[in-house]
C-alpha positions in Angstrom: -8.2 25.7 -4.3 -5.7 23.2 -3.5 -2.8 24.0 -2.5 1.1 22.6 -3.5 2.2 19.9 -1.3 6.4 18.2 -0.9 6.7 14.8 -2.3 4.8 14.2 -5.7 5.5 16.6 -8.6 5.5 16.7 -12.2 8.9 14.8 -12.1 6.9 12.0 -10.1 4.6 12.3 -12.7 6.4 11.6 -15.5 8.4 8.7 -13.9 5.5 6.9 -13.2 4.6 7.4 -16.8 7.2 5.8 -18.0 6.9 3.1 -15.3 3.4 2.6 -16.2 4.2 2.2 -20.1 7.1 -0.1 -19.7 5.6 -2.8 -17.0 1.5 -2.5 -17.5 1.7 -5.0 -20.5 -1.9 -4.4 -21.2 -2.6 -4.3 -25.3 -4.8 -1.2 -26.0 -7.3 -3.1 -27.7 -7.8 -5.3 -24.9 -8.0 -2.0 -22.8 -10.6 -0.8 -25.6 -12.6 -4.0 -25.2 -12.8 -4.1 -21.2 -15.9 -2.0 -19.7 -15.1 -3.0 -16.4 -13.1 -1.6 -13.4 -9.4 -1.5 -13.5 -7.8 -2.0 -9.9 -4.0 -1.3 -10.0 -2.2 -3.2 -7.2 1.2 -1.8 -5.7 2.5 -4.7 -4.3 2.6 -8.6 -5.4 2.7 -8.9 -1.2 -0.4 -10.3 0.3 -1.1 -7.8 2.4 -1.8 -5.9 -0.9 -3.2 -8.6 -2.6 -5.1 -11.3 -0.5 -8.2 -9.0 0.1 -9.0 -8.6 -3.8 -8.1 -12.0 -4.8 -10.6 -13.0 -2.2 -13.1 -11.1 -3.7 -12.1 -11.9 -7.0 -12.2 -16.1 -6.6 -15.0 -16.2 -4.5 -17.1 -14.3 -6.4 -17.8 -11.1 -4.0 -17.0 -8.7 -6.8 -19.5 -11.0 -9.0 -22.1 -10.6 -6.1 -21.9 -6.9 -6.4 -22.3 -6.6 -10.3 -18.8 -5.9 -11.1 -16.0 -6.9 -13.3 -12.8 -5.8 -12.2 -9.6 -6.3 -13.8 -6.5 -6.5 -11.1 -3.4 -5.0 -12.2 -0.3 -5.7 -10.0 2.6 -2.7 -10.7 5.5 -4.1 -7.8 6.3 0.0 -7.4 5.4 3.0 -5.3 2.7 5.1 -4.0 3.8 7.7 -7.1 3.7 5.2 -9.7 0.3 4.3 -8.4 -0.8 7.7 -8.3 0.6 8.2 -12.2 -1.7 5.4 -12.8 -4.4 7.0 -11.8 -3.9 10.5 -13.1 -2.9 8.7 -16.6 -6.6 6.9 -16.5 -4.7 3.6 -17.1 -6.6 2.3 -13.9 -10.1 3.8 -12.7 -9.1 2.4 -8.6 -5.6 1.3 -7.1 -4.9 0.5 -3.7 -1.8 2.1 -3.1 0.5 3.4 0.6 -1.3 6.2 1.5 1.5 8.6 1.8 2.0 9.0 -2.1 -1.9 9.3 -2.8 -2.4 12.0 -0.8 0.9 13.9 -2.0 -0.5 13.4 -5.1 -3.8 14.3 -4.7 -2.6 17.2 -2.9 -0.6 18.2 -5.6 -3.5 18.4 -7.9 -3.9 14.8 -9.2 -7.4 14.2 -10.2 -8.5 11.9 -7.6 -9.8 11.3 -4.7 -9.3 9.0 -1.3 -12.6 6.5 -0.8 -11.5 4.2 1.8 -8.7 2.0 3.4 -7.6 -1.7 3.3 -5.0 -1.8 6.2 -6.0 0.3 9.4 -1.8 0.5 9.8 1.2 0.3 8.6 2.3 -3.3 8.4 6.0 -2.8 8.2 8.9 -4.3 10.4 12.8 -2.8 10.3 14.5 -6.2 9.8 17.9 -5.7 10.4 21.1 -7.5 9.0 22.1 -10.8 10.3 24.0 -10.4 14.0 22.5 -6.7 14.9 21.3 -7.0 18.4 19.6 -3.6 18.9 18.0 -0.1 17.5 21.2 1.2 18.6 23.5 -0.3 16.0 21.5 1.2 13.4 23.7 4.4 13.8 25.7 5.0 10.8 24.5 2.6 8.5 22.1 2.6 5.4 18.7 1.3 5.2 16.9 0.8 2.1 13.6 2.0 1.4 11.3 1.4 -2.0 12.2 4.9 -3.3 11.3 8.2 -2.9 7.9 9.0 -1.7 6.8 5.9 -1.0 5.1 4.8 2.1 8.3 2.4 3.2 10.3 5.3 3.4 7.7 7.8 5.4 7.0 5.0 7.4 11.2 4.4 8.4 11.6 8.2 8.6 9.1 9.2 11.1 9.3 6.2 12.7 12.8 6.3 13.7 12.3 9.9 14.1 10.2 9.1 17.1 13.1 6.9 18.6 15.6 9.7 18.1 16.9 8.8 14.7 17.5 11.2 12.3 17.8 10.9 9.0 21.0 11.7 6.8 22.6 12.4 10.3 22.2 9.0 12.5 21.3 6.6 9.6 21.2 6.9 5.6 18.1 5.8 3.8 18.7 4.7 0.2 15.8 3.8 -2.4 16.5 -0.1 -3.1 12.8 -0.8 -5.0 10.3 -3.5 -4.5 10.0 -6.0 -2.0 12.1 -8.6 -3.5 14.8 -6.5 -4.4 14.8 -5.0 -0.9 15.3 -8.4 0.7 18.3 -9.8 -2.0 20.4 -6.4 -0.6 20.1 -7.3 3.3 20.7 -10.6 1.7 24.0 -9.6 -0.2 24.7 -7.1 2.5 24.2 -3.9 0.7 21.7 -2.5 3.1 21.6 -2.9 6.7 18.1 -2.3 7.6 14.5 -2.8 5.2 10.8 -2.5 6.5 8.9 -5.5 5.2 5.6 -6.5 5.4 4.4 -9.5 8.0 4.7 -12.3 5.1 8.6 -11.1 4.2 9.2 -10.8 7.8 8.1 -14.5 8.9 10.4 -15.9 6.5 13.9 -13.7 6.6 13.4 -13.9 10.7 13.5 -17.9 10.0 16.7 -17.3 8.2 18.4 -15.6 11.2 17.9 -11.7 10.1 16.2 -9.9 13.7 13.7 -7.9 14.0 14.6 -4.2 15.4 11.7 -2.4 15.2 8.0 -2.6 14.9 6.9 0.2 12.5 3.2 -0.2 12.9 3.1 -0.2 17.3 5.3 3.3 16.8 3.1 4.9 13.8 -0.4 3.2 15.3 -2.6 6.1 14.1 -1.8 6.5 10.3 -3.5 4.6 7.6 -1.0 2.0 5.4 -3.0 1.7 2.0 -5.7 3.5 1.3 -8.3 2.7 -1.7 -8.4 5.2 -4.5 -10.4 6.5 -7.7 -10.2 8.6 -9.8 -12.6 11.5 -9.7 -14.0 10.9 -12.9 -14.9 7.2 -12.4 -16.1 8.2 -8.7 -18.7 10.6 -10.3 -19.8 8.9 -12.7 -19.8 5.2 -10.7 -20.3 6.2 -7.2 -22.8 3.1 -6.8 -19.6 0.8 -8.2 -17.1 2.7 -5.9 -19.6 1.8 -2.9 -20.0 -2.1 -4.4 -15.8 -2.2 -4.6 -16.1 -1.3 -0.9 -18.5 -3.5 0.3 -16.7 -6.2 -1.6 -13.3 -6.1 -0.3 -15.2 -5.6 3.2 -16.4 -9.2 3.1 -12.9 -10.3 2.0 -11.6 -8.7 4.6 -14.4 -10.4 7.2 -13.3 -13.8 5.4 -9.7 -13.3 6.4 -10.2 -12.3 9.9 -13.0 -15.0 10.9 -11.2 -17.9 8.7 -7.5 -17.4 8.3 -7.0 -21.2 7.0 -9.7 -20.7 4.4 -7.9 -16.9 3.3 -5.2 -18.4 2.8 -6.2 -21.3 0.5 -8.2 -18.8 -1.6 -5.1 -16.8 -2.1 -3.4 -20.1 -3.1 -5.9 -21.1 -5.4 -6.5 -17.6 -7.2 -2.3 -18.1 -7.7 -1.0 -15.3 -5.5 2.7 -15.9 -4.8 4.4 -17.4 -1.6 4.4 -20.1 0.5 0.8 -20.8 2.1 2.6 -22.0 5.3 4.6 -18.7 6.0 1.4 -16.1 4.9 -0.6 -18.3 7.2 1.8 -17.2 10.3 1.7 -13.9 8.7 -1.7 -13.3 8.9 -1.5 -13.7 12.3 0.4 -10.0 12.6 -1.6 -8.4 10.2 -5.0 -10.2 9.9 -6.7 -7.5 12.5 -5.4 -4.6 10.8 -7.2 -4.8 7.6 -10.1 -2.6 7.2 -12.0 -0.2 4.7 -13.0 1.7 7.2 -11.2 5.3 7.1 -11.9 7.9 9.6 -11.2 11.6 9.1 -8.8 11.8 11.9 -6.7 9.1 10.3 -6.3 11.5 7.3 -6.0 14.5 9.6 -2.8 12.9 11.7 -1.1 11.5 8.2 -1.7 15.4 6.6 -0.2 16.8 9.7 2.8 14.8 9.8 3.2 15.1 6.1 2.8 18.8 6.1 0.2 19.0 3.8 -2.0 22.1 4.6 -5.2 20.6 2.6 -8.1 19.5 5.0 -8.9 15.6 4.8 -12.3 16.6 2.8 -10.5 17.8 0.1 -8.6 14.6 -0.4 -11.5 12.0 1.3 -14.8 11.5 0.8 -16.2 9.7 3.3 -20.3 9.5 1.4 -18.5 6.0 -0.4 -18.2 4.6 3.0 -21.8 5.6 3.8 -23.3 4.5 0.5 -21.6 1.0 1.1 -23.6 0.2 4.1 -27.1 1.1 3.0 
């Protein structure tokens, strides 16, 4: 029996309901019509994005005998995981943190793999801060609550002797985008972005005060996901997705230049020139590879009391490679 887990609830639930149903823009005949895979994305970031685009534009899905649909939701893990449990998507690559909450908390799905080995998140700080130290006493903003942004700022300034609510105040901002107008505007102090935000507000003069992903090295950033119905029913399809965004993923590390021109020509967002540099933080950390132990250290810190089988099956991973 699973057991209750902090973090995703009904209330979660029902949020990302109405999320879903107010951004998915999908027309329920076309959703009739498709008999293919739907793949919710969380973020329109590239270190969400590049490794199915890659698949998707140069024909690795194809390759495999699948048709997959990508749906981009710019939200959180518990939007994600509403996507799932509503059967709007069949797979979503989501932060990891929210899908195992969820799935924790009885959501009807189930952990297959990874697509980044660690969390690729830097504390940018406001223009003019110097150090960690300054930090004291001033707000960061996060995505919102029970996303993997704001485990990742917790625990990781946690482990530098920050606490939150008593050295620093965490307040949900949103997306990406929205995150980087309020350090912009000065409303926030502090945001973790990813390597392709962080390139370009460290041009504009914003420093860099800590490196989430060197503190957290042992916990999984975004995980790959199915529900358990489609992994049933499709395990030979949930083994093809992996092997799929594998060779994206071996594209990207052995030929950055080429990644990025892919991304660029399947229309993902951005300037080439600054995901390029970008890649250079992040390339070696993308992987669906996903170890038990991973799962074990993020349950642990989480305080989930479920084992990592009851919320990962490795046999996907095995399947892929045969």
């Amino acid at each position: 029996m699973q057991r209750k887990s902090p973090g995703f609830s009904i209330r979660h639930l029902f949020f990302g309901l109405g999320a879903i149903f107010s951004l998915i823009a999908l027309p329920s005949a076309q959703s009739a019509e498709f008999k293919g895979i739907t793949l919710g994305l969380v973020s329109v970031s590239w270190n969400t994005q590049l490794p199915p685009a890659i698949a998707q534009k140069a024909g690795f899905f194809k390759d495999e005998g699948l048709d997959v649909r990508l749906v981009t939701i710019a939200s959180g893990g518990p939007v994600m995981m509403a996507l799932l449990a509503s059967g709007e998507a069949d797979m979503v690559i989501s932060g990891a943190v929210a899908i195992l909450r969820g799935i924790a908390s009885g959501a009807p799905a189930v952990v297959v793999g990874s697509q980044l080995g660690k969390p690729d998140y830097t504390l940018m700080g406001a223009k003019g801060m110097r150090s960690l130290e300054e930090l004291k006493g001033k707000v960061v903003g996060s995505t919102g609550a029970g996303s993997f942004s704001e485990f990742a700022v917790v625990e990781s300034l946690r482990r530098k002797g920050m606490i939150r609510n008593r050295d620093y105040t965490l307040l949900p901002v949103g997306g990406t985008s929205v995150r980087i107008a309020a350090l912009q505007a000065k409303k926030i102090d502090a945001a973790p972005l990813s390597s392709g935000e962080r390139v370009r507000i460290e041009e504009e003069g914003f420093p860099v005060l800590l490196q989430i992903g060197k503190v957290l090295p042992e916990f999984p950033f975004t995980v790959l996901a199915a529900t358990k119905k489609f992994a049933g029913s499709s395990p030979d399809k949930v083994s093809a997705m992996l092997r799929a965004l594998d060779r994206a993923i071996r594209l990207i590390r052995e030929d950055k230049d080429r990644a990025v021109q892919i991304g660029k020509a399947y229309g993902l967002r951005g300037d080439p020139t600054t995901q390029r540099k970008a890649l250079e933080y992040v390339a070696d950390d993308f992987e669906v590879a996903l170890k038990r132990d991973q799962v074990a250290a993020l349950l642990k810190v989480l305080n989930i009391k479920n084992s990592p089988e009851e919320l990962f099956d490795e046999s996907y991973l095995a399947r892929s490679k045969q």
